[in-house]
C-alpha positions in Angstrom: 7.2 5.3 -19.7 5.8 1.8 -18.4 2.2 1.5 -16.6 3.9 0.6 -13.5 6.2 3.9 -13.1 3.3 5.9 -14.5 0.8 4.9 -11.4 3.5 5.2 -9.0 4.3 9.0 -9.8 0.3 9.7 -10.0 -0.3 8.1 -6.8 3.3 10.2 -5.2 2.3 13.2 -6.5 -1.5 13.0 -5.3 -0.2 11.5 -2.1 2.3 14.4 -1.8 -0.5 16.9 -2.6 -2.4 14.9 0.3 0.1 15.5 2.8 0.9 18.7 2.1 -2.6 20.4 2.2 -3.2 18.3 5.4 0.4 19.1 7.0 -0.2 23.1 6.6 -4.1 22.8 7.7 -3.1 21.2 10.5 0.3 23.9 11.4 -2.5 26.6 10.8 -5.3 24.7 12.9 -2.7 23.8 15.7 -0.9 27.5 15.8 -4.6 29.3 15.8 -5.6 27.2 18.8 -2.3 27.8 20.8 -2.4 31.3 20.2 -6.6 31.2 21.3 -5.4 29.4 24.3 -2.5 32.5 24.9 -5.3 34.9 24.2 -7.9 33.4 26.7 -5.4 32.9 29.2 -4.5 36.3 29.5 -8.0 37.8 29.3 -8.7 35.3 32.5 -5.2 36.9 34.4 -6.4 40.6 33.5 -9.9 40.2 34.6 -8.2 38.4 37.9 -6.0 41.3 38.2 -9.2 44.1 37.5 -11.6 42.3 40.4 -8.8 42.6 42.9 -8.0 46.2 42.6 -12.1 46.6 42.2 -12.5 44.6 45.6 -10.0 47.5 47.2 -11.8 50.3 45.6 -9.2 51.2 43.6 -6.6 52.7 46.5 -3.8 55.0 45.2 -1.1 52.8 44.3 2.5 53.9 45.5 4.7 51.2 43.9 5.4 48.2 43.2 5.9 47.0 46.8 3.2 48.4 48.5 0.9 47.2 45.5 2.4 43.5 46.1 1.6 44.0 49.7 -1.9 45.2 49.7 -2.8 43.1 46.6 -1.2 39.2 47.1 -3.3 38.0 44.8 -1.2 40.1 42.1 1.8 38.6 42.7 0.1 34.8 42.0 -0.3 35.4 38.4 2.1 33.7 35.9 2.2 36.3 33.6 4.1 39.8 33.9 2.0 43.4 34.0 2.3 46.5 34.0 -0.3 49.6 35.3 -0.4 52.7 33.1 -1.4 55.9 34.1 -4.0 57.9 32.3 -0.8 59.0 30.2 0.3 56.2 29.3 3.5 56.4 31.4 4.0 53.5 33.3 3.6 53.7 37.2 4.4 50.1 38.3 5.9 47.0 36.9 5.8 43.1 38.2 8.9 42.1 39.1 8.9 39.5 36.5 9.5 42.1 33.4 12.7 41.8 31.8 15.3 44.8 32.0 13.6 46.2 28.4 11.4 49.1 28.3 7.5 48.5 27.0 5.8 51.4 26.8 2.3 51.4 26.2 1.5 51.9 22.6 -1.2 54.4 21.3 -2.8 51.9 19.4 -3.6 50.5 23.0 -3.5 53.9 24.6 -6.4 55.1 22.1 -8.3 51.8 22.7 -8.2 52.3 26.6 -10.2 55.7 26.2 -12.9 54.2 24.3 -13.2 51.7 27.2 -12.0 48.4 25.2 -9.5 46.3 25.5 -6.6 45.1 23.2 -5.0 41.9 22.4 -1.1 42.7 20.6 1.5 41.3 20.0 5.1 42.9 20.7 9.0 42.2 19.7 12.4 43.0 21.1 15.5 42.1 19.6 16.8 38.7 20.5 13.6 38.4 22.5 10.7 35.8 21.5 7.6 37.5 20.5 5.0 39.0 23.2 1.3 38.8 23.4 0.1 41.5 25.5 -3.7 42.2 26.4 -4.1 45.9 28.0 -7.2 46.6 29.5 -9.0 50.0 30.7 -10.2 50.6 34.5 -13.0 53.4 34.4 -14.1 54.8 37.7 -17.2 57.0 37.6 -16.6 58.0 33.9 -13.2 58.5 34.0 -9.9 56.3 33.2 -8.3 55.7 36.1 -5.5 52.9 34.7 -4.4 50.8 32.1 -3.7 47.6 33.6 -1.0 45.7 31.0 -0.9 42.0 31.3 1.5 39.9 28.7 3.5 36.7 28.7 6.3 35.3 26.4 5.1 33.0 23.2 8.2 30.9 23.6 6.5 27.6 24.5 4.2 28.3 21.6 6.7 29.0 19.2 8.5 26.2 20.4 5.6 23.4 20.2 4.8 25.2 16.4 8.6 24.4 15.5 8.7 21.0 17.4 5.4 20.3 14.7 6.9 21.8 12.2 9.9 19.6 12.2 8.0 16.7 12.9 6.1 17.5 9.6 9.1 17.9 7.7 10.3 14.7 8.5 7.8 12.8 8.3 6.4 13.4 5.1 9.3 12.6 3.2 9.4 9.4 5.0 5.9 8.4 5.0 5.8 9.5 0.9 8.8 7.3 0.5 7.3 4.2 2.5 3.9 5.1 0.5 5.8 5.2 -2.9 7.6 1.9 -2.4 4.4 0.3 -1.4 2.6 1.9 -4.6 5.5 0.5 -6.2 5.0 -2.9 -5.1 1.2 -2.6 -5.1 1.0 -1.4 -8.8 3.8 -4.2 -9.9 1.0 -6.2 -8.3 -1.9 -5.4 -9.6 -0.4 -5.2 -13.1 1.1 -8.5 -13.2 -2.2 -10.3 -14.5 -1.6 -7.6 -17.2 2.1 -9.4 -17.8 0.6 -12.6 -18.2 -2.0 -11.4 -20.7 0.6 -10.0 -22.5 2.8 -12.5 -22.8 -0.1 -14.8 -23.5 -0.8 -12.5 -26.5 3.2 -12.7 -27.2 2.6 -16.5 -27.6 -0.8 -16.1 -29.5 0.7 -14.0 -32.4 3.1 -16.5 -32.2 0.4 -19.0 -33.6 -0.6 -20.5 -30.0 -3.9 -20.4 -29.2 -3.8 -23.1 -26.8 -2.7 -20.5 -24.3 -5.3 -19.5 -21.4 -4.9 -17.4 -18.4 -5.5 -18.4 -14.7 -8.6 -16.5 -13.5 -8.6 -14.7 -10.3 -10.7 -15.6 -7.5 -11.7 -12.4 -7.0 -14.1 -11.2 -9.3 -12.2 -7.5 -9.8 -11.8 -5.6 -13.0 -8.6 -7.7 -13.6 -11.0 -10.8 -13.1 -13.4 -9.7 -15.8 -10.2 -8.8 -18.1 -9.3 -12.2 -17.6 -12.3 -14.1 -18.3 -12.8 -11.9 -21.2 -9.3 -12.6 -22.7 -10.1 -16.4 -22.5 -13.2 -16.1 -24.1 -11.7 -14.3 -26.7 -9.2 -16.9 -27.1 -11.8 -19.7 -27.2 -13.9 -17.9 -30.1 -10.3 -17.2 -31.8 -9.5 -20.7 -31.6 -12.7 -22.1 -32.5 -12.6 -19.4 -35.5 -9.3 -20.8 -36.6 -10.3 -24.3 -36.4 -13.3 -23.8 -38.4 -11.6 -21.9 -40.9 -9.3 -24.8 -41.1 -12.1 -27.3 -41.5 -13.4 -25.1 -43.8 -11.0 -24.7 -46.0 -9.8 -28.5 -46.0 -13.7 -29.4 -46.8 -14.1 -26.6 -49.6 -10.5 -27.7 -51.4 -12.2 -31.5 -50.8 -15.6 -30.3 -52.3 -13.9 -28.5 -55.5 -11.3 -31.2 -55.9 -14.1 -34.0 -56.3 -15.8 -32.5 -59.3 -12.5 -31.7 -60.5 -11.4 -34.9 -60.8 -14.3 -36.6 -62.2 -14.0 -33.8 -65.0 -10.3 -35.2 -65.3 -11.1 -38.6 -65.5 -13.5 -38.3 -67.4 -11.9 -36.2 -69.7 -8.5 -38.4 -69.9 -10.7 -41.7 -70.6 -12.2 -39.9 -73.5 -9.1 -38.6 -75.0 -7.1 -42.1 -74.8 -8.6 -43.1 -78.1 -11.5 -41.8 -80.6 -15.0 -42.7 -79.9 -18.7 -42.0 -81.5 -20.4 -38.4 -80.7 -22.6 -40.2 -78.3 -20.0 -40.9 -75.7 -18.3 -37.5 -75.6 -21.7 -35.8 -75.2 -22.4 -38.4 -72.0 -19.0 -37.2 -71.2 -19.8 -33.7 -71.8 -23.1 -34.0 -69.9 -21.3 -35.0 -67.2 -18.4 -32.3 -67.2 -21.4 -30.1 -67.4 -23.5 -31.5 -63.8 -20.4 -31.0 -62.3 -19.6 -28.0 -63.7 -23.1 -27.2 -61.9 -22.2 -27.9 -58.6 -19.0 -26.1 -58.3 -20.8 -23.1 -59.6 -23.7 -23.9 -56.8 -20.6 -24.3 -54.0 -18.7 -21.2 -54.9 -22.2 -19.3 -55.2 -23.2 -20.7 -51.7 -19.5 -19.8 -50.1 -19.7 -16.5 -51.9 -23.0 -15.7 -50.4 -22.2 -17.2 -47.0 -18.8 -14.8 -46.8 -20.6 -11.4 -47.9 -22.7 -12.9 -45.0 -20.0 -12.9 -42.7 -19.1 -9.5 -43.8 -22.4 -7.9 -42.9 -22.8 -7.1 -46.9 -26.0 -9.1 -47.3 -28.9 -6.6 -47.1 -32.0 -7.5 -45.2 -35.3 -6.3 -46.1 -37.7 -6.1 -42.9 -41.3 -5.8 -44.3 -44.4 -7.7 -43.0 -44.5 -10.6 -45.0 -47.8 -13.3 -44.5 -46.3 -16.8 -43.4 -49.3 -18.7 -44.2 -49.1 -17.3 -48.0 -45.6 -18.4 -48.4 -46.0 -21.4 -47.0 -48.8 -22.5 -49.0 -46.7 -21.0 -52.5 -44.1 -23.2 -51.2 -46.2 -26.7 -50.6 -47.3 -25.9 -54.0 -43.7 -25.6 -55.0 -42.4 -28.7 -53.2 -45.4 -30.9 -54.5 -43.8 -30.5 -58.0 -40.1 -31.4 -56.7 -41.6 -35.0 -55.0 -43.1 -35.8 -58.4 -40.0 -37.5 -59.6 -39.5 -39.8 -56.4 -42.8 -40.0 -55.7 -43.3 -38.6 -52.5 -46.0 -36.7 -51.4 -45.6 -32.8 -49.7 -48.4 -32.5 -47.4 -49.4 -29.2 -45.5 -50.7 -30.5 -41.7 -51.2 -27.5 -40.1 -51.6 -23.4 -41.4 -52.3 -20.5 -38.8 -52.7 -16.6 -40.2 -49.1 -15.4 -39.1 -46.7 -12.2 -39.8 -43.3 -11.8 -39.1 -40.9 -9.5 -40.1 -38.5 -10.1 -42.1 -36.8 -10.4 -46.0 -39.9 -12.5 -47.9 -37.3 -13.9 -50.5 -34.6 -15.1 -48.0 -37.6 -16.5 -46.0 -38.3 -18.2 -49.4 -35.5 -19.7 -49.6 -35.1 -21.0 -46.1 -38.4 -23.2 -46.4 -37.5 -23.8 -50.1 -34.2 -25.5 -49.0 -35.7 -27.4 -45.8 -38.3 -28.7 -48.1 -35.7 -30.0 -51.1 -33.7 -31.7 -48.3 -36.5 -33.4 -47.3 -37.7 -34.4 -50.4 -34.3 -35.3 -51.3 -33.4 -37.6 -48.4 -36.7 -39.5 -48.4 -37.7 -42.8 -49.6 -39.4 -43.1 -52.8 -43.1 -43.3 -52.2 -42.8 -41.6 -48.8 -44.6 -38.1 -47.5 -43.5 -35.0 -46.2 -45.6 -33.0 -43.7 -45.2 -29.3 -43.6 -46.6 -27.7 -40.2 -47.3 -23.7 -39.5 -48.5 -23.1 -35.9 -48.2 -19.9 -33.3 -46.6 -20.1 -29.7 -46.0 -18.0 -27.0 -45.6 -14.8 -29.8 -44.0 -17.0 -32.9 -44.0 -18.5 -35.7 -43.3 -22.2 -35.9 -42.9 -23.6 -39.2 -42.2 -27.3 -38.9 -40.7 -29.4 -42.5 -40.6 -33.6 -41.3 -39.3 -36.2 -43.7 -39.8 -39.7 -42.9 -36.3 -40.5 -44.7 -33.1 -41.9 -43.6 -32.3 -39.3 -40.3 -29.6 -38.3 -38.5 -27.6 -40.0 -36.0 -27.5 -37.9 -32.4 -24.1 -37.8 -32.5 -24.1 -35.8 -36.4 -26.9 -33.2 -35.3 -24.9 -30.5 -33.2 -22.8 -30.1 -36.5 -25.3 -30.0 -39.4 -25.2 -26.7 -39.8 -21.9 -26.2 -40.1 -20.1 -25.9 -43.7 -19.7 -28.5 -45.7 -20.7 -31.0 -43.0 -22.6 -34.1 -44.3 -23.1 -37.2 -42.7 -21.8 -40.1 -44.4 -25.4 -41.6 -44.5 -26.1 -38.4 -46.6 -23.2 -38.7 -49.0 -24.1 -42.2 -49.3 -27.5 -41.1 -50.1 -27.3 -38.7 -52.8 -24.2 -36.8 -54.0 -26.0 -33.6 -55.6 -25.4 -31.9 -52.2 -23.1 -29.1 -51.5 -23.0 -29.2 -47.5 -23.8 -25.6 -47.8 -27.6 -25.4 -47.7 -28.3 -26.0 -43.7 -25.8 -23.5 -42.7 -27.6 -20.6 -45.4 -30.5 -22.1 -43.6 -28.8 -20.7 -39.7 -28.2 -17.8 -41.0 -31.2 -16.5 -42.7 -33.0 -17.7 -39.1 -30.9 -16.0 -36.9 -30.4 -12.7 -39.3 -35.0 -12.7 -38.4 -33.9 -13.4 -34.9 -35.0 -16.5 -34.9 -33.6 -20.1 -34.1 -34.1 -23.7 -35.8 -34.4 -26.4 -34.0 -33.9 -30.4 -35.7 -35.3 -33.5 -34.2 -34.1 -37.1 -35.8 -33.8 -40.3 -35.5 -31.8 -42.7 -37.9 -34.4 -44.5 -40.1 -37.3 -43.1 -39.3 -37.0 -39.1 -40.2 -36.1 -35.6 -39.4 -38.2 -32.3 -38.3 -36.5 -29.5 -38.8 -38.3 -26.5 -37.1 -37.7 -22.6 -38.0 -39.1 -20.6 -35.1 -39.5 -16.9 -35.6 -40.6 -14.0 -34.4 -44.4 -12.5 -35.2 -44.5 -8.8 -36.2 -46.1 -6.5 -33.7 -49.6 -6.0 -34.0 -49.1 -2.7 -35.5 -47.2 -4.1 -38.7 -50.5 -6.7 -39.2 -53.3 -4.6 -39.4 -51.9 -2.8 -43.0 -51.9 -6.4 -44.9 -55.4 -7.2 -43.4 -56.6 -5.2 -46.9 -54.1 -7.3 -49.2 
């Protein structure tokens, strides 16, 4: 059953609910006043009635005339009575009282000789209901008469059916009016839901291009919205990157692959000395190298992605590492010549995986001893702001154009300056770099210019101060 139907009949039935509960508390509320108003009225006429026979000091009534006579005031009343002897057998009647007999029932009888009133209703065929109040007059102690006072509930039953009606009617209509606007309301409401889904339609149909208008209010179909769009954006800049990716990585294999071909077929066109196959060899084998580094890197990079890459988080002493690691890159600038200097050390912890760490600073420092000029210096810096760690690597090499430094740490992305520089890269090594930063909750930073260097900057996190104190023993 579609959304649409579904709200309408959820919102009928609790509207019909609605109007039901309220249509019957308010029959119930309006017959119970009515009825109050029947009952006050006639305890009003009987008390009337009671203070004018009281005023004549209760005079032996002879009938009905003679009681009209003497007491006018009797004959003003609206309602009908009706006096009872101490009996119970009736002595005089208002001329208003239909042709039927009403005796005076015992229930009211009994009640009279305890000195209380009753309030009762009575029935006669073909007759609309009565409501009769019969009250006692005592003189001295003794029950003189019952004094009967009653009028017809026509008008009440009438006004309770007019309502009743009313009701009737008009909760059909105003549940149909209520159910077609629900109907239109929910078609409404749901039609940003259309769109999305036929935006998805065209998605799975390979267009990502597809957005959706947002709203201007900012509703829950608002934030729907905005967070389909932004789904769509990180899906197509997913797809796109998986698109670069893959063209660079079949580029990066094919390369090797078909210097080992060349190579190979130039050896095999004619027979040569031992000498020139193993330069050939030697050279199947470097390449053989890299492609084992790429798929390595891409291997690691992917378990990565996967969340399979398990993280230590241990304590581990920045200012020890770094100073293995100056010790480390001193060795790889030996062959070109360039000097690895350590500027700056602070005493610093941070949490974290000590070999990943490693080989974060490991592979800042090789780039920077790999993209600098021979005879040239690199400066490695480890300073403390504002609660982190700030390990700084600067070369004073070739740099990187403003334009190439949003995407250097994306795969496989090397600038042509770089490829023209050295070709023993992989384009892998920055983006290892990202993640092993952000996995410490960090963030690294580069600052270049062309010909006159690069800083990259790793800034991470220092360990609480209850993780330091332990290696303060080490």
């Amino acid at each position: 059953m579609p959304l649409r139907v579904r709200l309408t009949l959820w919102y009928g039935t609790a509207l019909a609910l609605i109007l039901i509960i309220f249509s019957t508390i308010l029959y119930v509320i309006t017959a119970r006043s009515l009825r109050d108003a029947v009952d006050q009225s006639l305890e009003e006429t009987a008390a009337a009635a009671v203070r004018s026979l009281e005023e004549r000091g209760f005079l032996p009534l002879i009938d009905e005339g003679e009681l009209m006579s003497q007491f006018p005031e009797l004959a003003r009343i609206d309602k009908f009575f009706q006096i009872f002897s101490p009996s119970g057998t009736i002595t005089i009647r208002s001329p208003n009282v239909k042709q039927h007999e009403m005796p005076l029932s015992r229930q009211a009888l009994e009640v009279a000789y305890s000195g209380r009133s009753l309030l009762e209703f009575a029935k006669y065929p073909k007759e609309p209901p009565l409501r009769l109040i019969s009250v006692p007059i005592i003189y001295r102690g003794n029950l003189l008469y019952i004094i009967q006072v009653g009028t017809s509930m026509d008008s009440v039953e009438v006004t309770l059916n007019r309502l009743l009606l009313v009701l009737l009617v008009s909760i059909p209509i105003t549940l149909a009016v209520s159910l077609a606007g629900g109907w239109f309301m929910a078609g409404r409401a749901l039609r940003p839901v259309d769109a999305i889904t036929l935006a998805a339609q065209r998605i799975a149909g390979g267009d990502l291009t597809q957005r959706l208008t947002v709203p201007a209010s900012a509703d829950e179909i608002g934030r729907l919205t905005n967070t389909f769009n932004a789904m769509i954006d990180r899906l197509e800049t997913s797809f796109r990157q998986i698109r670069q990716f893959s063209s660079d990585a079949s580029h990066e294999l094919r390369t090797p692959l078909t210097v080992m071909k060349g190579e190979t077929e130039l050896a095999l066109r004619r027979p040569r000395e031992t000498d020139d196959y193993k330069v050939v060899l030697e050279s199947n084998l470097e390449e053989i190298d890299r492609m084992t580094r790429i798929v390595d890197e891409l291997l690691f990079l992917s378990r990565a992605d996967m969340g399979e890459v398990k993280m230590e988080h241990l304590p581990v002493p920045l200012d020890t590492l770094v100073e293995d690691l100056h010790r480390q890159a001193s060795l790889l600038g030996q062959e070109g010549d360039i000097q690895v200097v350590l500027r700056t050390t602070a005493p610093a912890v941070v949490l974290g995986d000590e070999l990943r760490l490693r080989e974060l600073f490991l592979n800042l420092l090789d780039n920077a001893v790999k993209y600098s000029r021979p005879g040239g210096t690199v400066d490695i810096a480890l300073t403390i702001e504002l609660g982190h760690a700030k390990v700084s690597v600067t070369d004073h090499g070739i740099g990187i154009a403003q334009d190439d430094q949003p995407q250097i740490f994306d795969r496989f992305y090397r600038t042509d300056a770089a490829r023209a520089h050295t070709k023993k890269g992989t384009g892998l090594g920055l983006s290892i770099c990202a993640w092993i930063v952000e996995s410490h909750h960090g963030r690294i930073e580069v600052q270049s210019q062309v010909g006159e260097g690069s800083t990259f900057t790793a800034i991470l996190p220092l360990a609480p101060a209850s993780t330091k104190r332990p290696l303060a023993g080490r």
